[in-house]
Structures are given as C-alpha cells and as structure tokens.
C-alpha positions as MATLAB code, in Angstrom:
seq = 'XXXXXXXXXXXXXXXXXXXXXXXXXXXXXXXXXXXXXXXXXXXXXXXXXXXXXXXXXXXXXXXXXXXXXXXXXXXXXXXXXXXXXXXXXXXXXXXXXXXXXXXXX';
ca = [
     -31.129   14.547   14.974;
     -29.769   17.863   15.759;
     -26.524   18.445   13.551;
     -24.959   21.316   15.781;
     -24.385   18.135   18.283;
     -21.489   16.679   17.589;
     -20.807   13.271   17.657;
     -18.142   11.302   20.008;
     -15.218   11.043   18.672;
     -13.376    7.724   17.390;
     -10.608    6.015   18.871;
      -7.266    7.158   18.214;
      -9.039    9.713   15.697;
      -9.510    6.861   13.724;
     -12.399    7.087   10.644;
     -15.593    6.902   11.605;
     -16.467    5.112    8.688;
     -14.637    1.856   10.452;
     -17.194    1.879   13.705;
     -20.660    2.657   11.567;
     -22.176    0.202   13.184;
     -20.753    0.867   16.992;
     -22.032    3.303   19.053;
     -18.962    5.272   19.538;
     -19.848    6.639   23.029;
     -19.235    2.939   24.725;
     -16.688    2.062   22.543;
     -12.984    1.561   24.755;
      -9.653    0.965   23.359;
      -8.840   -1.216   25.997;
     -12.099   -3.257   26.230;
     -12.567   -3.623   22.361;
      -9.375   -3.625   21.514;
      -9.870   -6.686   19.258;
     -12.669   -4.972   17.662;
     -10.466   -2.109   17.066;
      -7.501   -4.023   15.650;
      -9.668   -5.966   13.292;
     -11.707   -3.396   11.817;
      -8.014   -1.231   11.034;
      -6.114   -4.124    9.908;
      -8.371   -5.060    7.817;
     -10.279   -1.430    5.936;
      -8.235    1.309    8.320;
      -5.191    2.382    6.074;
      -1.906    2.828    6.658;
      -2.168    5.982    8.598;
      -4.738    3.771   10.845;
      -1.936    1.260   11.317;
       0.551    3.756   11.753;
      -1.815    4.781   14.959;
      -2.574    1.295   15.780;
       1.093    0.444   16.149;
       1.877    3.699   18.101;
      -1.014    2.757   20.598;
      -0.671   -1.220   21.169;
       2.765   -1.836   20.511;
       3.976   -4.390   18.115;
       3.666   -7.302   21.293;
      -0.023   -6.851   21.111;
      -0.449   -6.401   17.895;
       0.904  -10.152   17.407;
      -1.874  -11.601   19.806;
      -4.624  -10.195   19.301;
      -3.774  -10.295   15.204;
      -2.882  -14.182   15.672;
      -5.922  -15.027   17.089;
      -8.548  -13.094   15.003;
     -10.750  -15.912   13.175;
     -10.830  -14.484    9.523;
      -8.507  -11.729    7.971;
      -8.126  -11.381    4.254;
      -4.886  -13.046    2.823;
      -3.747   -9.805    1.728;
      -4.032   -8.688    5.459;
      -2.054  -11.694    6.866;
       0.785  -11.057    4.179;
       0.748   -7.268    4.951;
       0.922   -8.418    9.481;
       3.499  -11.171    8.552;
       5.642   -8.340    7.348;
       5.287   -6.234    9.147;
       5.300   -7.856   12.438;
       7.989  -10.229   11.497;
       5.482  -13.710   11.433;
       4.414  -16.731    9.220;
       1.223  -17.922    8.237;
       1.284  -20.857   10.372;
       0.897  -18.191   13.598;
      -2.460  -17.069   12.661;
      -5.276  -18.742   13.543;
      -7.391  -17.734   10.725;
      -4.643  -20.378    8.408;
      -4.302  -22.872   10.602;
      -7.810  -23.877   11.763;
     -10.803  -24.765   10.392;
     -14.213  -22.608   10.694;
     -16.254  -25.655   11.227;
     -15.691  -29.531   11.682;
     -15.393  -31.684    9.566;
     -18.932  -33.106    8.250;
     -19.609  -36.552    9.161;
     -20.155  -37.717    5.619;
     -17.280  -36.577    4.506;
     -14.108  -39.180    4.766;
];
C-alpha cells in the first residue's frame, strides 16, 4: 500500500475508526444512513452526535434510532433524552430477537 495515497475520507469527518470494516469509498450518507447512525450512537462520541444531529435532523434520528434491532441500554437512555422518547418506542425493548422455542410454555 502506498502511504502518500490518501485514503477517502469519512462521512461527516466522522472517525475512521467507526467504518474499519467499510470500504469508505462506497459508503453514502444517504444510502447507509442506518449504518451510519448505529455505528455513532452507539461508539461515535458526542462530537459524532453533535454531527449526526446537525446532518439528519432530530425527525430522522427518531426512526431510524427506533427501529435499530440492538443498542446498548446506556445508548437508549442517552436517545430517550435526548430525543425526547421512552423505551417502549424502540424496537430493540419491545421485541424479541427470536421466537419463542416450542418447548418452552
């Protein structure tokens, strides 16, 4: 790898360290935006959130945050405040990864 080439740049000038395994080239704030939202929420900062925010706007933020399928509880305390929701909005506390096993009653 030559090192004088330099390497796309992130989204919003967001750390690369969120997108190591994303080619950064194809990746589109628009197409991936759940991607992008997940991976900031979740390991990006406030600073990242502070870009996120600026970017999406709060409206999106809610949907695409609501309907992610895991998020750390910290995460869904830290979006409940700061988006003004409850638990029972996100999907990740209200449904279950798997259904229920036959066996059990």
């Amino acid at each position: 790898m030559n090192l004088t080439q330099a390497s796309p740049p992130t989204p919003l000038g967001l750390p690369k360290a969120l997108f190591w395994d994303t080619d950064l080239a194809t990746l589109d704030l628009a197409r991936h935006e759940k991607l992008i939202i997940a991976r900031v929420v979740e390991r990006g900062g406030l600073e990242g959130w502070h870009k996120l925010r600026h970017h999406y706007g709060d409206d999106k933020l809610r949907q695409v945050a609501t309907s992610l399928r895991t998020l750390e509880p910290r995460t869904v305390n830290f979006l409940c405040l700061m988006l003004n929701l409850k638990k029972e909005n996100f999907r990740c506390c209200t449904s279950r990864p798997f259904p229920m096993a036959p066996w059990v009653s």
